[in-house]
C-alpha positions as a Markdown table, in Angstrom:
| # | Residue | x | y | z |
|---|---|---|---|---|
| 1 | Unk | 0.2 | 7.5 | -4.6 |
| 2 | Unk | -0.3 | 11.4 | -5.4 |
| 3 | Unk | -0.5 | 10.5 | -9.2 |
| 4 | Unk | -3.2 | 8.3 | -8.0 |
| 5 | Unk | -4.3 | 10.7 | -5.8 |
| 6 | Unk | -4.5 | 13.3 | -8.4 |
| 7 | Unk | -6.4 | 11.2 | -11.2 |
| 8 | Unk | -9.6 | 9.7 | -8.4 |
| 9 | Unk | -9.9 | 13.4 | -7.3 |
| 10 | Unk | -10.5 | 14.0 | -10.8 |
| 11 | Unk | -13.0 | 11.1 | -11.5 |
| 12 | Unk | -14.6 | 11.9 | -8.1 |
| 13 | Unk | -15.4 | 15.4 | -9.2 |
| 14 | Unk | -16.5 | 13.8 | -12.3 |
| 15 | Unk | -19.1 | 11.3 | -11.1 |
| 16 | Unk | -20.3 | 13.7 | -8.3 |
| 17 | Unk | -21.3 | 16.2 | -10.9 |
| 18 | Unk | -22.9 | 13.6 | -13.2 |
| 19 | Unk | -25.0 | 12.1 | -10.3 |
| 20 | Unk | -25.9 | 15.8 | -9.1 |
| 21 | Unk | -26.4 | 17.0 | -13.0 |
| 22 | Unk | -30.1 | 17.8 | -13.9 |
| 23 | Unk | -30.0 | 16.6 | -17.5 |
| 24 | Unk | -29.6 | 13.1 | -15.7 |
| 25 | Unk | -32.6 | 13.6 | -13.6 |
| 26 | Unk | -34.3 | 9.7 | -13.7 |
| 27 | Unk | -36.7 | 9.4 | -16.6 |
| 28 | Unk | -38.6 | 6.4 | -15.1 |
| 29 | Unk | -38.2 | 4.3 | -11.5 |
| 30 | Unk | -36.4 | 2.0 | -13.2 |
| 31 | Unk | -33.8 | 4.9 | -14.3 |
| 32 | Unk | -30.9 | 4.0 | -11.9 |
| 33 | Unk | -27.7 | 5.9 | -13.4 |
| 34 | Unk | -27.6 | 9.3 | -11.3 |
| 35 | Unk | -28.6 | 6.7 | -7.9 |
| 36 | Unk | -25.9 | 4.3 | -9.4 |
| 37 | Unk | -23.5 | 7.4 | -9.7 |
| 38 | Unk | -23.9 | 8.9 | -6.2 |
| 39 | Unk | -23.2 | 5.9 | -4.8 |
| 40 | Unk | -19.8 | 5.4 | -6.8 |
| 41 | Unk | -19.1 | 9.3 | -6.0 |
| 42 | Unk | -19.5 | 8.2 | -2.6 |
| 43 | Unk | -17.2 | 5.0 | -2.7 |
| 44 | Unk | -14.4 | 7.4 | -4.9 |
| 45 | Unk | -14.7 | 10.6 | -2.1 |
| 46 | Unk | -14.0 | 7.9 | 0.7 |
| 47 | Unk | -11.0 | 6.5 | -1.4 |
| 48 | Unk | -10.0 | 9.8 | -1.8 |
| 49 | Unk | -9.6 | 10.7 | 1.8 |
| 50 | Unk | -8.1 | 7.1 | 2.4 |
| 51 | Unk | -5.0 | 8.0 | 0.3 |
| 52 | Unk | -4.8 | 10.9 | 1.7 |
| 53 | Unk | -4.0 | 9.4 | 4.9 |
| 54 | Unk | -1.8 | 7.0 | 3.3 |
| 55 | Unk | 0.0 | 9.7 | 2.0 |
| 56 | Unk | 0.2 | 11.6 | 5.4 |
| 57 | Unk | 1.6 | 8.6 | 7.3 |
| 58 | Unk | 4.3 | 7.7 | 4.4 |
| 59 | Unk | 5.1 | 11.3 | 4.9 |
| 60 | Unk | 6.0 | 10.7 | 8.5 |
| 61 | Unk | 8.2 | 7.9 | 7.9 |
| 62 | Unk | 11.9 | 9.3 | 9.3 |
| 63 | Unk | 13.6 | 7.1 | 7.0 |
| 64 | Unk | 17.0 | 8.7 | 8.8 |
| 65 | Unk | 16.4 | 7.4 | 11.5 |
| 66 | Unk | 15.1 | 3.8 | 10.0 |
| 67 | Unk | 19.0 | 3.9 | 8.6 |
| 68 | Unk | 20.7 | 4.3 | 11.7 |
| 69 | Unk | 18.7 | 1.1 | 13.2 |
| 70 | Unk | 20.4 | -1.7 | 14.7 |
| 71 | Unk | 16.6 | -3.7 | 13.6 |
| 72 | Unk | 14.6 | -3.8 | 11.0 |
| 73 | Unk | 11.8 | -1.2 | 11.5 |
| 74 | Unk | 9.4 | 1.1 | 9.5 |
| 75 | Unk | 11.2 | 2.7 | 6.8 |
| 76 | Unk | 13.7 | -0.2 | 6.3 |
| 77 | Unk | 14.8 | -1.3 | 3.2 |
| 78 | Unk | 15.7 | -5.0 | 3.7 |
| 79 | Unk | 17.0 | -7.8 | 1.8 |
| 80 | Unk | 15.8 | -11.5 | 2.5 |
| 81 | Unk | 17.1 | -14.7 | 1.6 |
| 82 | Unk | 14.2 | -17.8 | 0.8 |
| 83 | Unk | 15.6 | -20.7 | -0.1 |
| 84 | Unk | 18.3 | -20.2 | -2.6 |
| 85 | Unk | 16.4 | -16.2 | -3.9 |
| 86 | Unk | 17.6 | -13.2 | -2.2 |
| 87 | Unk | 14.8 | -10.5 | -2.6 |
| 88 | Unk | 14.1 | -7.1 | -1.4 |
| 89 | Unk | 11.3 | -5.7 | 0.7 |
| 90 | Unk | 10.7 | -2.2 | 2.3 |
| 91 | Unk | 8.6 | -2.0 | 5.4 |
| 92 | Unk | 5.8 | 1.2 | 5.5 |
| 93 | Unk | 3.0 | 1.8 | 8.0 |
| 94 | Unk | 0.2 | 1.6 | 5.1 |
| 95 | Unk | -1.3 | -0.7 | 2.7 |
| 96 | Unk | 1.5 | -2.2 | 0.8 |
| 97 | Unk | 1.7 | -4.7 | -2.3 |
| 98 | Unk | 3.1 | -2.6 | -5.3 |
| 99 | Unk | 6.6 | -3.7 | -6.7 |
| 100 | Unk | 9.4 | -0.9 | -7.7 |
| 101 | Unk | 11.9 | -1.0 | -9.3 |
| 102 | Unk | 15.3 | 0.9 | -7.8 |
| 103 | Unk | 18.2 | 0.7 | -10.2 |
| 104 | Unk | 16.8 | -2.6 | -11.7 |
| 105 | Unk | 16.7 | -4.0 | -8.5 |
| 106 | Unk | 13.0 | -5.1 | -7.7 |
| 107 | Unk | 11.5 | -4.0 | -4.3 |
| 108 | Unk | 8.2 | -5.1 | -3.0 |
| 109 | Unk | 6.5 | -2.4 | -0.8 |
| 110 | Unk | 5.4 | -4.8 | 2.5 |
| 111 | Unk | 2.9 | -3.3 | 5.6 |
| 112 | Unk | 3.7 | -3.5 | 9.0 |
| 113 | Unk | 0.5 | -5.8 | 9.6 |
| 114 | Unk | 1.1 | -8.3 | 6.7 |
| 115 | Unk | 2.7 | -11.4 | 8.2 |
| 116 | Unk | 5.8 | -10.8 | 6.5 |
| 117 | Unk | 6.3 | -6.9 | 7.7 |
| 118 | Unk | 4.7 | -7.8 | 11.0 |
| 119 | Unk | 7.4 | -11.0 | 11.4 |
| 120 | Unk | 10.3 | -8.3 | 10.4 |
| 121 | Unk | 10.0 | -5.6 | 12.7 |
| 122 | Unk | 12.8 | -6.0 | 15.5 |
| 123 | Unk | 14.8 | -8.8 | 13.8 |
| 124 | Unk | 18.5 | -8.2 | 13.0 |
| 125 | Unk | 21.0 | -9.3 | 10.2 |
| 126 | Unk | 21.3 | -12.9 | 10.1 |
| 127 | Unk | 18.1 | -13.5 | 12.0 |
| 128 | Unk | 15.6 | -16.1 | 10.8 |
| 129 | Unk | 11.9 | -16.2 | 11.1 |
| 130 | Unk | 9.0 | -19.0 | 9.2 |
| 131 | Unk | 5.8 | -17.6 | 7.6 |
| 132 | Unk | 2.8 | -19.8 | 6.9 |
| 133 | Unk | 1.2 | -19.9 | 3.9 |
| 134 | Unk | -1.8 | -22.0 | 2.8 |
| 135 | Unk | 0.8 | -23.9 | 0.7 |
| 136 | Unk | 3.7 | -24.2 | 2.9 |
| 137 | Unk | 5.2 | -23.1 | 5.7 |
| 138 | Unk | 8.5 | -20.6 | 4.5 |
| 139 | Unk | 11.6 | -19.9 | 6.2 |
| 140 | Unk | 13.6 | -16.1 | 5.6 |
| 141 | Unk | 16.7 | -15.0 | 6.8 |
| 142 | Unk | 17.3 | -11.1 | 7.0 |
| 143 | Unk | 20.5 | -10.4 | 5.0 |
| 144 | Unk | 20.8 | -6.8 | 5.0 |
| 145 | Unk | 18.6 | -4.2 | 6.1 |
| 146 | Unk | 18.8 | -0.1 | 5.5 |
């Protein structure tokens, strides 16, 4: 997220000076790039500060303290069985979706307010708990958690 970070601060600063640049002063009413650009500055400077919170609140995660749980909480790293597929999950406070990769093991970064994060917080080893989906309805069971 801070490589992200880093590189739409960057753009941001771009865009902004190209919208605010004189050289790109509109030639005619129908000569919409520096409008066009403002408004993109504007969407990058709010994505900017977005991440930033993002950033803040992983941050603030006292993964200690998610290891010493007797439940799965924020900050645990937990392994769920579907059907016969064991996979692993870790549960943050922000927008989750992206998919590491900790010694080849895959992990899928899940929020606390998908249905999946939301259905895990408080369960212990061995508990089970169903998710709908527009497909199907899916049953986990919580092998491990750290």
């Amino acid at each position: 997220m801070k490589n992200e970070l880093a590189t739409l601060e960057s753009a941001s600063k771009a865009t902004r000076e190209f919208a605010t640049d004189q050289e790109f002063k509109a030639e005619s009413k129908y000569d919409t790039r520096a409008l066009e650009a403002s408004y993109l500055a504007s969407a990058e400077a709010k994505r900017v500060e977005d991440l930033k919170l993002e950033i803040q609140m992983l941050e603030e995660v006292d993964l200690d303290l998610a290891s010493k749980s007797t439940e799965v909480c924020i900050g645990s790293l937990v392994q769920l069985k579907y059907l016969n597929l064991e996979k692993h999950y870790f549960l943050i406070p922000t927008s989750g979706g992206t998919l590491l990769a900790v010694d080849n093991i895959p992990i899928l970064v899940v929020s606390v307010f998908s249905p999946i994060g939301s259905a895990l917080l408080g369960l212990k080893v061995g508990e089970e708990f169903e998710i709908e989906t527009p497909k199907e309805n899916r049953n986990y069971q919580v092998i491990s958690f750290d």
